[in-house]
N, C-alpha and C positions, 0 to 999 in steps of 0.2 A: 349525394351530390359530390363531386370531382371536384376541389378546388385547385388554382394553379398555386403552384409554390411561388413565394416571391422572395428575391434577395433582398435583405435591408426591411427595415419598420418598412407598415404600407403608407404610401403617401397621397394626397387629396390628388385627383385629375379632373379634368373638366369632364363634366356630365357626357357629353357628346361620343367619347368616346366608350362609356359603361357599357356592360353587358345588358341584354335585353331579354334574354330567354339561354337557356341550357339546350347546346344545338344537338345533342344528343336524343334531350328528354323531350323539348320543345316548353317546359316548365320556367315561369318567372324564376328570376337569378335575385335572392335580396341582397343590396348591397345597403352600405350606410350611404344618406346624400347632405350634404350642405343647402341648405334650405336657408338663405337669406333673408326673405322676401313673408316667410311666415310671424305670425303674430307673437305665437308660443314663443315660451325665452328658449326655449331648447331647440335650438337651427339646425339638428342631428339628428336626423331618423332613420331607423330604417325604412328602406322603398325597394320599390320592384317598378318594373312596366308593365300594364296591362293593355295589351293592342288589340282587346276587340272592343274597349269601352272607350266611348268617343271617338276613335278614331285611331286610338292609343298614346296614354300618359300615364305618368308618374305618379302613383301613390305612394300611401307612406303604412304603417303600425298602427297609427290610431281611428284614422276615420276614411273609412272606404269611399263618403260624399266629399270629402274633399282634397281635392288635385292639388298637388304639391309642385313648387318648382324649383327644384334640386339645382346647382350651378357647378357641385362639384361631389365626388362618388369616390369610395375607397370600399375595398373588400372586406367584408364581415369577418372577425378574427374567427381563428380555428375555439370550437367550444373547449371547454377544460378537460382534461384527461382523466381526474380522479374525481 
């Protein structure tokens, strides 16, 4: 997967504007989201969009039955090198 380089730490954006699929691959894009609105003490997951389920929304890492609603999205760090 092709990540874009970004200047400066990543910083939170509103959901709206996240990636939804790799326009390449046509493959979900996981990003971290802000999840306010969940129960969990941890408001941070990772998620993707899945657009042929429901109609297409937001899941997350843990549980494929439930719909997440993310309000804000930052890119997944690069993994470690060593």
């Amino acid at each position: 997967m092709i990540r874009k380089q970004q200047k400066g730490p990543p910083m939170w954006q509103p959901i709206e504007t996240a990636p939804k699929t790799d326009a390449a691959t046509m493959i979900a894009v996981p990003i971290l989201g802000y999840c306010p609105d969940e129960s969990a003490t941890d408001k941070v997951r990772v998620i993707w969009w899945e657009p042929k389920l429901g109609g297409g929304m937001w899941y997350d890492d843990r549980d494929m039955l439930d719909v997440v609603k993310p309000t804000h999205w930052m890119p997944l760090p690069a993994p470690p090198t060593t």
